[in-house]
PDB file of N, CA, C and O in Angstrom:
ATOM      1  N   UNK A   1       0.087  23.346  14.312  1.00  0.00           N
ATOM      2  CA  UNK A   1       0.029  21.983  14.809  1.00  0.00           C
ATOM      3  C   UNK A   1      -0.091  21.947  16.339  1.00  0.00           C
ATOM      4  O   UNK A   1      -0.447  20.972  17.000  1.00  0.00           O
ATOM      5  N   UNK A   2       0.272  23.198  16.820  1.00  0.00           N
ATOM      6  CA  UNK A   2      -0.328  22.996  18.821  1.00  0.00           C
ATOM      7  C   UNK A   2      -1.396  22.475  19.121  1.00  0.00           C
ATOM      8  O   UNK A   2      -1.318  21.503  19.872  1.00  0.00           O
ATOM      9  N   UNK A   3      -3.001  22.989  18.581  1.00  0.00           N
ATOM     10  CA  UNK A   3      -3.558  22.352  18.538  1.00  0.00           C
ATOM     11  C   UNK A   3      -4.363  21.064  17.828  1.00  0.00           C
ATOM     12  O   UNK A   3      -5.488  20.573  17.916  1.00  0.00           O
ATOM     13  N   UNK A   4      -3.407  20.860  17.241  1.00  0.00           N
ATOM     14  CA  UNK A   4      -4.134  19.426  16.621  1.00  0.00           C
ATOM     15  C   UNK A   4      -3.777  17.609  17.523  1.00  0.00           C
ATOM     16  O   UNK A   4      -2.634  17.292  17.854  1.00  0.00           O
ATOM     17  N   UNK A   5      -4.626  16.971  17.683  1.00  0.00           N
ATOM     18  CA  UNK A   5      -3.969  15.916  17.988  1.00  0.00           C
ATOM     19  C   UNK A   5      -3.736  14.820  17.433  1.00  0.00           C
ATOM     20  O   UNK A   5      -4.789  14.456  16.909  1.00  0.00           O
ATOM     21  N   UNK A   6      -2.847  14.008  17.240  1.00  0.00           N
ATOM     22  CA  UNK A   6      -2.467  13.824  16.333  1.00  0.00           C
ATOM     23  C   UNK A   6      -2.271  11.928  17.107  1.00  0.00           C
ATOM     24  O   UNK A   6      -1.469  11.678  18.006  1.00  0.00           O
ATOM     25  N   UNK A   7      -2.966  11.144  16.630  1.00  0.00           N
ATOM     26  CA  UNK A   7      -2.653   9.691  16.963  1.00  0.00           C
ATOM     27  C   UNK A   7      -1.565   9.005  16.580  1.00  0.00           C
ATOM     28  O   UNK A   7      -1.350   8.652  15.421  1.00  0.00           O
ATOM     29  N   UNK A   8      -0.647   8.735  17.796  1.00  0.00           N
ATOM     30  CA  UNK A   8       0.719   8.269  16.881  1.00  0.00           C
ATOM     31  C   UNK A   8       0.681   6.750  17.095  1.00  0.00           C
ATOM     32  O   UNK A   8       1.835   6.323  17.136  1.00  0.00           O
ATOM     33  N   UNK A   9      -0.256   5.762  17.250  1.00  0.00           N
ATOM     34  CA  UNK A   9      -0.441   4.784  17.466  1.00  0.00           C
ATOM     35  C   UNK A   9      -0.778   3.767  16.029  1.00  0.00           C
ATOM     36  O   UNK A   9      -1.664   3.819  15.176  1.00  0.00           O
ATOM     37  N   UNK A  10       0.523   2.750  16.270  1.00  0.00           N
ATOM     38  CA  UNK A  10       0.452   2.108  14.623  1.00  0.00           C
ATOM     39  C   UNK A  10      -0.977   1.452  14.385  1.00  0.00           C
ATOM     40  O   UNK A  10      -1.594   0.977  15.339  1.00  0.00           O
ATOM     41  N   UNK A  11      -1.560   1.434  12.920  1.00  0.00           N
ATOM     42  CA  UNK A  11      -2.418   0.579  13.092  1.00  0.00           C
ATOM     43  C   UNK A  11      -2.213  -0.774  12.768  1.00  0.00           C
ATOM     44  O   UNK A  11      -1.330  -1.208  12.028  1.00  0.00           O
ATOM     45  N   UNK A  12      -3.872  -2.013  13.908  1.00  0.00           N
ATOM     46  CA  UNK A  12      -3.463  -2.598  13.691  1.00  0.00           C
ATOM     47  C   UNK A  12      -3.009  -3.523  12.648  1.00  0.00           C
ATOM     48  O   UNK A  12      -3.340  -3.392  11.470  1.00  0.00           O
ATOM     49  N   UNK A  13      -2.262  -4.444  13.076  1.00  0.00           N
ATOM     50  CA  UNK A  13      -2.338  -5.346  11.994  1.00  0.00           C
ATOM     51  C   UNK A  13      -3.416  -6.644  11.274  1.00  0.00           C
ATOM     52  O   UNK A  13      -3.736  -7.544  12.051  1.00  0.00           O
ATOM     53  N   UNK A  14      -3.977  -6.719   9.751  1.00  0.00           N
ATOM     54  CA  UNK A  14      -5.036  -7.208   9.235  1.00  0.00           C
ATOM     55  C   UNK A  14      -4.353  -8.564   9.753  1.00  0.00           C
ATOM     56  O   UNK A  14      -3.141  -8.779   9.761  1.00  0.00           O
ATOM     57  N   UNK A  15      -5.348  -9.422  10.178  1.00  0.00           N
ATOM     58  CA  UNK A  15      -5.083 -11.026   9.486  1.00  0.00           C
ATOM     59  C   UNK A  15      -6.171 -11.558   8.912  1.00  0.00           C
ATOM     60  O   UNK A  15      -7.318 -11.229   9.213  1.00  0.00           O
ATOM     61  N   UNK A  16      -5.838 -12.498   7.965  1.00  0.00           N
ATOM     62  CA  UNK A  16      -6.474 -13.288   6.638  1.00  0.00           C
ATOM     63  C   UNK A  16      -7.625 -13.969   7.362  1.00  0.00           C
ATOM     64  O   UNK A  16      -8.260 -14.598   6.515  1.00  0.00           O
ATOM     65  N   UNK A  17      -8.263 -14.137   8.787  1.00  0.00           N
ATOM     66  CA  UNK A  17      -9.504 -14.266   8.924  1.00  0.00           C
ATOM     67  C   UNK A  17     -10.416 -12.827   9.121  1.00  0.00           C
ATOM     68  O   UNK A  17     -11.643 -12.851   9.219  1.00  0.00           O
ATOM     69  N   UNK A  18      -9.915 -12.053   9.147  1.00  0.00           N
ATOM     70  CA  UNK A  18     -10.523 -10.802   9.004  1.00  0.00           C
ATOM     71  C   UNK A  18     -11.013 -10.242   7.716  1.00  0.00           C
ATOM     72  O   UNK A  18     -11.986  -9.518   7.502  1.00  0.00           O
ATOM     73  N   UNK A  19     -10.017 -10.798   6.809  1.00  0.00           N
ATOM     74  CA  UNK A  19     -10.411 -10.308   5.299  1.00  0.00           C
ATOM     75  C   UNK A  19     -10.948 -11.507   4.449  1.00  0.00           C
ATOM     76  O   UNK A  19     -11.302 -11.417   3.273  1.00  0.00           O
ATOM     77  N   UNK A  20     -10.960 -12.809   5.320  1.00  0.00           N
ATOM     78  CA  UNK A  20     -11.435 -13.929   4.619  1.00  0.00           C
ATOM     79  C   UNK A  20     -12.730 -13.718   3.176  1.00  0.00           C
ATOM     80  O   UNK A  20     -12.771 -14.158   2.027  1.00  0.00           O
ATOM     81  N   UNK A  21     -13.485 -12.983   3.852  1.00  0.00           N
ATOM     82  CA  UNK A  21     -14.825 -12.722   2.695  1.00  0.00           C
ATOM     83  C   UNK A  21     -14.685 -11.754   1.817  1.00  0.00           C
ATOM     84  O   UNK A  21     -15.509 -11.746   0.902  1.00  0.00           O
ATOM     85  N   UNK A  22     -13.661 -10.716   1.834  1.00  0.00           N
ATOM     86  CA  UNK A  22     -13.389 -10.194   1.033  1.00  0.00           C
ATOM     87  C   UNK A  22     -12.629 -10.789  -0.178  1.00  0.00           C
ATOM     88  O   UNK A  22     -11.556 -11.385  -0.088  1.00  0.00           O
ATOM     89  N   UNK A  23     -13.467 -10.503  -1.577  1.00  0.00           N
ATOM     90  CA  UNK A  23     -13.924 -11.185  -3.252  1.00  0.00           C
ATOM     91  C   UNK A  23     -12.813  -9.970  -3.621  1.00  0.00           C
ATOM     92  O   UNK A  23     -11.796 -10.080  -4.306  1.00  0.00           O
ATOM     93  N   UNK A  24     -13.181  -9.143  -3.149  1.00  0.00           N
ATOM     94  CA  UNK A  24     -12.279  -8.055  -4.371  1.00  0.00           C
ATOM     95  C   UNK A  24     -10.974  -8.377  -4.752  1.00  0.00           C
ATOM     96  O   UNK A  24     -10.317  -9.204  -4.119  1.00  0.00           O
ATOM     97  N   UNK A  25     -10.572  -7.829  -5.671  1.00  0.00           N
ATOM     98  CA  UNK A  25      -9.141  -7.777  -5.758  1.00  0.00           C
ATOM     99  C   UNK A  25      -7.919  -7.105  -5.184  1.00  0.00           C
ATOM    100  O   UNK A  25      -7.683  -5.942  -5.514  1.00  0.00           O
ATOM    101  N   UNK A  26      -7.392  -7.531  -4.631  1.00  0.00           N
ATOM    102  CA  UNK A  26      -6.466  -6.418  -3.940  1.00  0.00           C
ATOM    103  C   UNK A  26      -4.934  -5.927  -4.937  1.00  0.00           C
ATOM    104  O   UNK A  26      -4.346  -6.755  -5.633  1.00  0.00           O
ATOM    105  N   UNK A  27      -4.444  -4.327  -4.810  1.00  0.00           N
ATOM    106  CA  UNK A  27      -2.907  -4.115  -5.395  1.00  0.00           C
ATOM    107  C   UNK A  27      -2.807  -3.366  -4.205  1.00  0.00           C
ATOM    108  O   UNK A  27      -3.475  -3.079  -3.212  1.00  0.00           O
ATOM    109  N   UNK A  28      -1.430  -3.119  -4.834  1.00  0.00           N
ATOM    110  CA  UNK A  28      -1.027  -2.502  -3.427  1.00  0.00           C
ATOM    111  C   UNK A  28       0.514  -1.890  -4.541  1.00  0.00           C
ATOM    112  O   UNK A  28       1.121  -2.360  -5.504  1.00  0.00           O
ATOM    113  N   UNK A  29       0.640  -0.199  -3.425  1.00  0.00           N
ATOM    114  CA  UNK A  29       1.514   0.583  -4.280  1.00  0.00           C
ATOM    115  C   UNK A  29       2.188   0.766  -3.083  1.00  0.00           C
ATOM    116  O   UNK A  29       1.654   1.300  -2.111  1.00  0.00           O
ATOM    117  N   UNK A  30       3.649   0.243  -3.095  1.00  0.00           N
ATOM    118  CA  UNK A  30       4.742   0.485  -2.293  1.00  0.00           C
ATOM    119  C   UNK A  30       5.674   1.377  -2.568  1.00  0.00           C
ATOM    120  O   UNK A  30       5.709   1.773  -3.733  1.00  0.00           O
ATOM    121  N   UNK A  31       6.571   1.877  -1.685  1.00  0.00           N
ATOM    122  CA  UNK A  31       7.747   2.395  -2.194  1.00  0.00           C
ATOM    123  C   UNK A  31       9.211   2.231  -1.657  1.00  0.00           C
ATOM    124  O   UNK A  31       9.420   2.663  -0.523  1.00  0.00           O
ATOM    125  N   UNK A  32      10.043   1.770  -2.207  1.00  0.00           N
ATOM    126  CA  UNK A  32      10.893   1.106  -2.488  1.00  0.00           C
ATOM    127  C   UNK A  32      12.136   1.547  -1.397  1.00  0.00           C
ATOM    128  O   UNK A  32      12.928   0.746  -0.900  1.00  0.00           O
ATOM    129  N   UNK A  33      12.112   2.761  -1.195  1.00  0.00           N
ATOM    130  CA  UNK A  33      12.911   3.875   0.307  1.00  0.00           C
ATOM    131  C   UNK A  33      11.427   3.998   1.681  1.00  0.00           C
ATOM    132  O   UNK A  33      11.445   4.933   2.481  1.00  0.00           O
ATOM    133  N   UNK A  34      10.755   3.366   1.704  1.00  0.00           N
ATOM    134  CA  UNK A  34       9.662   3.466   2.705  1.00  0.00           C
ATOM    135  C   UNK A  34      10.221   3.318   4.354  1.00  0.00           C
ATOM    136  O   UNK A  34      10.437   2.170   4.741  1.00  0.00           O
ATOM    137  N   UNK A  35      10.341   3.905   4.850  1.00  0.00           N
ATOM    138  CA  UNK A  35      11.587   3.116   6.272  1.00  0.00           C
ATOM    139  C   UNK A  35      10.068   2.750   7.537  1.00  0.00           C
ATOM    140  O   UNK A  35      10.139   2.102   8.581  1.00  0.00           O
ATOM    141  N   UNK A  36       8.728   3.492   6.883  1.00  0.00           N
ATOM    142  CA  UNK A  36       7.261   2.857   8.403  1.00  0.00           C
ATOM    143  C   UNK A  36       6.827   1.484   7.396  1.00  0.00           C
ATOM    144  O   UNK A  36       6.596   0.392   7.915  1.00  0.00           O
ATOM    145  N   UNK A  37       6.756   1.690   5.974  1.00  0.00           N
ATOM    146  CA  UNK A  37       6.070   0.205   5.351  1.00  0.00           C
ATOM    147  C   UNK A  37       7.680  -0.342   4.555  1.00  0.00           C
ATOM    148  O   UNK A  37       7.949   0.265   3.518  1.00  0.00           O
ATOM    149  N   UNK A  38       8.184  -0.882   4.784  1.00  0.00           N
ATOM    150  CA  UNK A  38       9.079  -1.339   4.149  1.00  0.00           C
ATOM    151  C   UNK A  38       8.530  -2.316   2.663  1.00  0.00           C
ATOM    152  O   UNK A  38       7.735  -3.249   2.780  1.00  0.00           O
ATOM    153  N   UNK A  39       9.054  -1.935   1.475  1.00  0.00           N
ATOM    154  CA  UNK A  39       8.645  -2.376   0.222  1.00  0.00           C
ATOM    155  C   UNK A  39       8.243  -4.206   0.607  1.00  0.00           C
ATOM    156  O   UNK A  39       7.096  -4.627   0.755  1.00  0.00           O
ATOM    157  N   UNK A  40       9.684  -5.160   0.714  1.00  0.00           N
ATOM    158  CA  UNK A  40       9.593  -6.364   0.786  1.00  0.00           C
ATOM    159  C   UNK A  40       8.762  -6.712   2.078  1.00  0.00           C
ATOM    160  O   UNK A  40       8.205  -7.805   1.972  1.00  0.00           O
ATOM    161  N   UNK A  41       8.533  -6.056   3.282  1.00  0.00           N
ATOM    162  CA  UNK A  41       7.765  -6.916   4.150  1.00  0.00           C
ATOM    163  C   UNK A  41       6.172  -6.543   3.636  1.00  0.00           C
ATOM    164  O   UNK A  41       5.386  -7.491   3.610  1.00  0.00           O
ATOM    165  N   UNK A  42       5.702  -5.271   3.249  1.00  0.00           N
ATOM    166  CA  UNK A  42       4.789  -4.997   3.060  1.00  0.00           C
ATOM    167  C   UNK A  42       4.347  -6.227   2.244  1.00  0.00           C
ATOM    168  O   UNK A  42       3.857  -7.250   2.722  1.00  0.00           O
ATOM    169  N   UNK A  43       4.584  -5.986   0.978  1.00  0.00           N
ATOM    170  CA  UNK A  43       4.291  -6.981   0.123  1.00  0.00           C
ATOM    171  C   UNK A  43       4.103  -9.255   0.137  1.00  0.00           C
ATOM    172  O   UNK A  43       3.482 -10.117  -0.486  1.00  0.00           O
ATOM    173  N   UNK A  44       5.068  -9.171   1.232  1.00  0.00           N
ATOM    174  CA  UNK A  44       5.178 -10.330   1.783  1.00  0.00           C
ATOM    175  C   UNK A  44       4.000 -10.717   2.502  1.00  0.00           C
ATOM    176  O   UNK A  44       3.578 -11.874   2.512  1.00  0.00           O
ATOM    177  N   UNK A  45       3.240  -9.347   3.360  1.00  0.00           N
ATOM    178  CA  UNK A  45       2.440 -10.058   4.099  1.00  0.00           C
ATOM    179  C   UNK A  45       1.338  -9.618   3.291  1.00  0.00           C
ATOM    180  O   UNK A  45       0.307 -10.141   3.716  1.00  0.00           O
ATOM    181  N   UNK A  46       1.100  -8.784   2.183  1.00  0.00           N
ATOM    182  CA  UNK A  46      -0.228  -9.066   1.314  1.00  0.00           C
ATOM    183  C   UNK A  46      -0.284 -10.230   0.894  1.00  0.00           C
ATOM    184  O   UNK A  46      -1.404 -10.694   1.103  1.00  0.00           O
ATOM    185  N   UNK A  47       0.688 -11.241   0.180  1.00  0.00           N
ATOM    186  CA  UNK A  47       0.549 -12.169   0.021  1.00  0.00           C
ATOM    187  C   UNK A  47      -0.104 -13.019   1.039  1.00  0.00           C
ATOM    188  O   UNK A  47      -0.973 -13.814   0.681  1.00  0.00           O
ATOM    189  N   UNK A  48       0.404 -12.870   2.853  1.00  0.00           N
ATOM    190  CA  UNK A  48       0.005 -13.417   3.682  1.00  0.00           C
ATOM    191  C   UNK A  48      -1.590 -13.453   4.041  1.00  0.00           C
ATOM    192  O   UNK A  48      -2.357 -14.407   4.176  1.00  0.00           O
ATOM    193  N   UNK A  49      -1.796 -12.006   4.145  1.00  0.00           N
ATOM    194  CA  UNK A  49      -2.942 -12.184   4.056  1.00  0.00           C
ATOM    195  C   UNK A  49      -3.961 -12.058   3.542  1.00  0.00           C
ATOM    196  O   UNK A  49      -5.005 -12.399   4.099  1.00  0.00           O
ATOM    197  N   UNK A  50      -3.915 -11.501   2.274  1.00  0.00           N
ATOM    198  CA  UNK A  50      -5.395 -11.775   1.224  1.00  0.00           C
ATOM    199  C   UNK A  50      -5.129 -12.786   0.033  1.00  0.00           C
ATOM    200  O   UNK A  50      -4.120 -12.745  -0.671  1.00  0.00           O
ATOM    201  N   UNK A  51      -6.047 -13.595  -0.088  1.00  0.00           N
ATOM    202  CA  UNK A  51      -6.045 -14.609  -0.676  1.00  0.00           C
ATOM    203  C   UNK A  51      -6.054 -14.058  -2.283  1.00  0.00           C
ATOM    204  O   UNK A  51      -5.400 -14.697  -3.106  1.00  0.00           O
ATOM    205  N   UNK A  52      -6.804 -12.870  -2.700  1.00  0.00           N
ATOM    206  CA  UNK A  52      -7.346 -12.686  -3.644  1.00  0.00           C
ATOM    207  C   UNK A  52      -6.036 -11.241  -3.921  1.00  0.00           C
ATOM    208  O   UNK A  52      -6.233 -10.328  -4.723  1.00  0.00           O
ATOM    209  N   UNK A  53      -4.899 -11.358  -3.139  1.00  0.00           N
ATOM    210  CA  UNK A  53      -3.828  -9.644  -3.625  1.00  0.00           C
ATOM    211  C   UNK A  53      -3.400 -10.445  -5.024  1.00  0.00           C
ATOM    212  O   UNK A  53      -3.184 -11.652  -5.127  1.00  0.00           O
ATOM    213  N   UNK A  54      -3.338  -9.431  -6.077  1.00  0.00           N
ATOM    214  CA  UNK A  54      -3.611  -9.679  -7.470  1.00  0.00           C
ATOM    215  C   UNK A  54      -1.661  -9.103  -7.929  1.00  0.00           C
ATOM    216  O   UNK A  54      -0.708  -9.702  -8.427  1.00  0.00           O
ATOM    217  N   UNK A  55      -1.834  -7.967  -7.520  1.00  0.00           N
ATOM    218  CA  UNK A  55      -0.349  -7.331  -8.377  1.00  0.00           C
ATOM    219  C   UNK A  55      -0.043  -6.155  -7.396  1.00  0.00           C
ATOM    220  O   UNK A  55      -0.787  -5.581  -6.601  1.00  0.00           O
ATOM    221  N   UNK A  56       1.643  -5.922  -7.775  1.00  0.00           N
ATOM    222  CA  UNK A  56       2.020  -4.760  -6.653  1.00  0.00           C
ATOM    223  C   UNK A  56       2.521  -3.823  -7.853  1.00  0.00           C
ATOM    224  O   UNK A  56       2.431  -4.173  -9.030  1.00  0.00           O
ATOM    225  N   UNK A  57       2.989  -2.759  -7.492  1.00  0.00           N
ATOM    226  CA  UNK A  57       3.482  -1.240  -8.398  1.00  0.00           C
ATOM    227  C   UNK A  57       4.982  -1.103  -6.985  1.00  0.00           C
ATOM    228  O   UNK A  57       4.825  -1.371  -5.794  1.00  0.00           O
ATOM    229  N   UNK A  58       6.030  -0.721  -7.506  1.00  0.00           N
ATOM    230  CA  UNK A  58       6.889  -0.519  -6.435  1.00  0.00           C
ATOM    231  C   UNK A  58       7.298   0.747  -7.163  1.00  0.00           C
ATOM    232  O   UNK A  58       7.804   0.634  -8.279  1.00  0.00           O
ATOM    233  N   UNK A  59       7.129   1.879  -6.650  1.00  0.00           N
ATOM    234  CA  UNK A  59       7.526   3.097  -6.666  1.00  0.00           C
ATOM    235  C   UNK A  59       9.454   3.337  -6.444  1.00  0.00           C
ATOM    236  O   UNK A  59       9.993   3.013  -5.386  1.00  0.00           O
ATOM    237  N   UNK A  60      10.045   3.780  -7.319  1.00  0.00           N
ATOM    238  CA  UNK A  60      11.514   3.833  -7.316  1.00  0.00           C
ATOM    239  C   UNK A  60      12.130   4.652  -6.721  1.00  0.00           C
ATOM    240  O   UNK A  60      11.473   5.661  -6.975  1.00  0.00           O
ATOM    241  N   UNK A  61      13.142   5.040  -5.938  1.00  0.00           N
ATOM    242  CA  UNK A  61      13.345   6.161  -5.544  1.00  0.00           C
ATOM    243  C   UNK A  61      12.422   6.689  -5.089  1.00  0.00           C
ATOM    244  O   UNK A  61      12.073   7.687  -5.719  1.00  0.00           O
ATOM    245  N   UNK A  62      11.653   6.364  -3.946  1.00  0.00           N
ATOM    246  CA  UNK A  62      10.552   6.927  -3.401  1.00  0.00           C
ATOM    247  C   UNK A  62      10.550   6.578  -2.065  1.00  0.00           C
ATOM    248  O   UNK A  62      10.629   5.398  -1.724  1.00  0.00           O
ATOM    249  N   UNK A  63      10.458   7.592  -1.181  1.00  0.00           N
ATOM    250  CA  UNK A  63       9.866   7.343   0.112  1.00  0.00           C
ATOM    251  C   UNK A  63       8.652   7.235   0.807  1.00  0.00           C
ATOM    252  O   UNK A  63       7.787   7.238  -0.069  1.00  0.00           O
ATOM    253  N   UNK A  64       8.003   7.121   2.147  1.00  0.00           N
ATOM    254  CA  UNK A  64       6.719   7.019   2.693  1.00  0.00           C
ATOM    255  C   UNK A  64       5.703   7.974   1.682  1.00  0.00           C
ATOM    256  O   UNK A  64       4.767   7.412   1.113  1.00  0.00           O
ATOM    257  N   UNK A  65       5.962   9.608   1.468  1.00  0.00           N
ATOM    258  CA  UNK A  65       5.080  10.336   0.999  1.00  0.00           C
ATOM    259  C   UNK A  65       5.996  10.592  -0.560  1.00  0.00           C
ATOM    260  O   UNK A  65       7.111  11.102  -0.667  1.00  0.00           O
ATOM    261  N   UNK A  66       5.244  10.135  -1.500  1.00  0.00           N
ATOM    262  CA  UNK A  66       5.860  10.549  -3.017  1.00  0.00           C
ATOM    263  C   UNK A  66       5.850  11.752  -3.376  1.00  0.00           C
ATOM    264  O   UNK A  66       4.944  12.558  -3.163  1.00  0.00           O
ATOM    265  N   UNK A  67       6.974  11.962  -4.009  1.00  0.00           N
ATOM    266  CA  UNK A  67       7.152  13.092  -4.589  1.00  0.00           C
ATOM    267  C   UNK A  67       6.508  13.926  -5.665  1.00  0.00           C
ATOM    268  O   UNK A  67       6.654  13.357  -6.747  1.00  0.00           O
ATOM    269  N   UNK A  68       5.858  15.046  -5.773  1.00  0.00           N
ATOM    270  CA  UNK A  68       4.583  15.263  -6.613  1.00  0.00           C
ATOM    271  C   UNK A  68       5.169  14.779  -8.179  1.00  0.00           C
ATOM    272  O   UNK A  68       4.212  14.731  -8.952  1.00  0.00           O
ATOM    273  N   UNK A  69       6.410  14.426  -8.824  1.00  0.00           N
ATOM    274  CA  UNK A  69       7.189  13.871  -9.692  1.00  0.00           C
ATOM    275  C   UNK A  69       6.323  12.564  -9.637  1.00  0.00           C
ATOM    276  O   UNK A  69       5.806  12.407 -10.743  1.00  0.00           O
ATOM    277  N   UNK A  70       6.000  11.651  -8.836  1.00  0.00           N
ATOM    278  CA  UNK A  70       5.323  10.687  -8.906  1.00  0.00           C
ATOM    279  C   UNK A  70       4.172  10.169  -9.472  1.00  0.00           C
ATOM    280  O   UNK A  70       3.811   9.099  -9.963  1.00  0.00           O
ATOM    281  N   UNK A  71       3.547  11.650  -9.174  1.00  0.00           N
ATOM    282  CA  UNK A  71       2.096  11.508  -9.373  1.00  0.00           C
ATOM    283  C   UNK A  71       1.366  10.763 -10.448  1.00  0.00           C
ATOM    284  O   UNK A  71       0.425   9.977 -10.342  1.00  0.00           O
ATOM    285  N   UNK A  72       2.116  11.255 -11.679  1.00  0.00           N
ATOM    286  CA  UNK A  72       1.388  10.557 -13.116  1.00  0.00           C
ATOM    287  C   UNK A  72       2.480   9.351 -13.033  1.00  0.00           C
ATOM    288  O   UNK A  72       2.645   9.305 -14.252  1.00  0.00           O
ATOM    289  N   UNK A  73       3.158   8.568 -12.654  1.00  0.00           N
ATOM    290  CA  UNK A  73       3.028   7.073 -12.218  1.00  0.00           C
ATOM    291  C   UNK A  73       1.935   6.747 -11.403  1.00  0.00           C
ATOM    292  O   UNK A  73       0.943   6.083 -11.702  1.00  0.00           O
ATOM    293  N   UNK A  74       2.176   7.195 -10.519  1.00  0.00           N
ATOM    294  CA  UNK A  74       0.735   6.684  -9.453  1.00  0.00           C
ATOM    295  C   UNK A  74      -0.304   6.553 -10.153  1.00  0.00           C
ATOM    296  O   UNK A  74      -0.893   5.476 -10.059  1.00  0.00           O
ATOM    297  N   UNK A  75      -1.013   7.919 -11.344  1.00  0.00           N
ATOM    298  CA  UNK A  75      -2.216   7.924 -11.676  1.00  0.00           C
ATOM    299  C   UNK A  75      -2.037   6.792 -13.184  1.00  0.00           C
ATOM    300  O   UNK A  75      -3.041   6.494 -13.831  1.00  0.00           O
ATOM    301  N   UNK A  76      -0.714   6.292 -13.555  1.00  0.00           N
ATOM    302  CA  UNK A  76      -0.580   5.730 -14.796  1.00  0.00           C
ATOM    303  C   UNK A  76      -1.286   4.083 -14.125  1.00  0.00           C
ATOM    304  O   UNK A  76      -2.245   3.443 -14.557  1.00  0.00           O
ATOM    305  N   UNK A  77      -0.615   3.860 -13.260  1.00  0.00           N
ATOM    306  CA  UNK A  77      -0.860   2.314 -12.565  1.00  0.00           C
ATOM    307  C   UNK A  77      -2.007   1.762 -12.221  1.00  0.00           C
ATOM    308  O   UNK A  77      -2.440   0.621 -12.381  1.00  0.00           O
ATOM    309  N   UNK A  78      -2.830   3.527 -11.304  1.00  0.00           N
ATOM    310  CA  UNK A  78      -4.238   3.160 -11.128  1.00  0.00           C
ATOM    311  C   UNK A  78      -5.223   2.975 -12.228  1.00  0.00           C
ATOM    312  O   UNK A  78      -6.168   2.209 -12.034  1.00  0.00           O
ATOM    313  N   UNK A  79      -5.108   3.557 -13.289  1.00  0.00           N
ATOM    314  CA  UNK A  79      -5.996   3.498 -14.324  1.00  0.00           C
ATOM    315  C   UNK A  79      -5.762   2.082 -15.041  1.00  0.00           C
ATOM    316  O   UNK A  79      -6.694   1.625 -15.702  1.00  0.00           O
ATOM    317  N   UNK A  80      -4.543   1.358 -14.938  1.00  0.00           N
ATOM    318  CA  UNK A  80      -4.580   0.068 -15.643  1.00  0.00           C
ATOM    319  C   UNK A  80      -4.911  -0.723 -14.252  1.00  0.00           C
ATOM    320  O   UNK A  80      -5.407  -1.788 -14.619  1.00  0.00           O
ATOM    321  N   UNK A  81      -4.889  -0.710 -13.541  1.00  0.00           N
ATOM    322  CA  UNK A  81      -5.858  -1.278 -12.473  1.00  0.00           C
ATOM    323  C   UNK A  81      -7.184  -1.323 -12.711  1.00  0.00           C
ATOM    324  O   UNK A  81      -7.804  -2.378 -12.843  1.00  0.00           O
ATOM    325  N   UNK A  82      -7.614  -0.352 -12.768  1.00  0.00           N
ATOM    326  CA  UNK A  82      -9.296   0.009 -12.665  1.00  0.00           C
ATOM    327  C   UNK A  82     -10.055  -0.261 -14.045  1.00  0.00           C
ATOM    328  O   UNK A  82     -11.247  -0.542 -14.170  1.00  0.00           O
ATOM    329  N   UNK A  83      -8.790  -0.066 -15.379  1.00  0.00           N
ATOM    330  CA  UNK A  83      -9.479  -0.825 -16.504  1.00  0.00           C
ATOM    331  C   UNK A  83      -9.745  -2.203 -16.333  1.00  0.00           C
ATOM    332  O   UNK A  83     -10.675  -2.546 -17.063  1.00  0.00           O
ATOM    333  N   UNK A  84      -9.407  -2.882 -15.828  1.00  0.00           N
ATOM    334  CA  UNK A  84      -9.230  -4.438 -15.913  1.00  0.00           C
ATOM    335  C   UNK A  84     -10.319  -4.759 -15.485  1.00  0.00           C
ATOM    336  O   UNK A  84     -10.615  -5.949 -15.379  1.00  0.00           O
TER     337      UNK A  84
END
C-alpha cells in the first residue's frame, strides 16, 4: 500500500434534481452495523432522493464490508430483484 494512492475524499452527495430522469428502479442493500453509511440515514435519504427507490435488503449483523457468510444473502436478494 506505499505506493498506492488512495482518495480519502467522501463522495458527493446525489440530489433528486440530478437523478430526476432517472426511470429505473432503484434498491439499495444496507447494513445494519455500517458506522460510513449508517442503515436508517442511508435509507431515509433514498427515499429523499429518488422518486422511483422501490425496496431496501438490511443486512443483519453486518458491517461496511460483509462477511463472505453473507454472500448467498446478498446473491439471494439480488436475483429476486432482477427477476421482477
Amino acid at each position: 500500500m506505499l505506493h498506492v494512492k488512495v482518495d480519502f475524499n467522501r463522495p458527493t452527495l446525489l440530489t433528486a434534481d440530478k437523478v430526476k430522469n432517472m426511470e429505473a428502479p432503484v434498491y439499495t442493500i444496507v447494513a445494519d452495523n455500517d458506522i460510513f453509511f449508517p442503515w436508517d440515514k442511508t435509507l431515509e435519504r433514498c427515499r429523499i432522493v429518488f422518486k422511483n427507490f422501490k425496496e431496501e435488503h438490511i443486512l443483519k449483523n453486518t458491517k461496511h464490508i460483509p462477511d463472505v457468510k453473507m454472500f448467498s444473502e446478498i446473491e439471494a436478494q439480488l436475483k429476486k430483484w432482477l427477476e421482477v
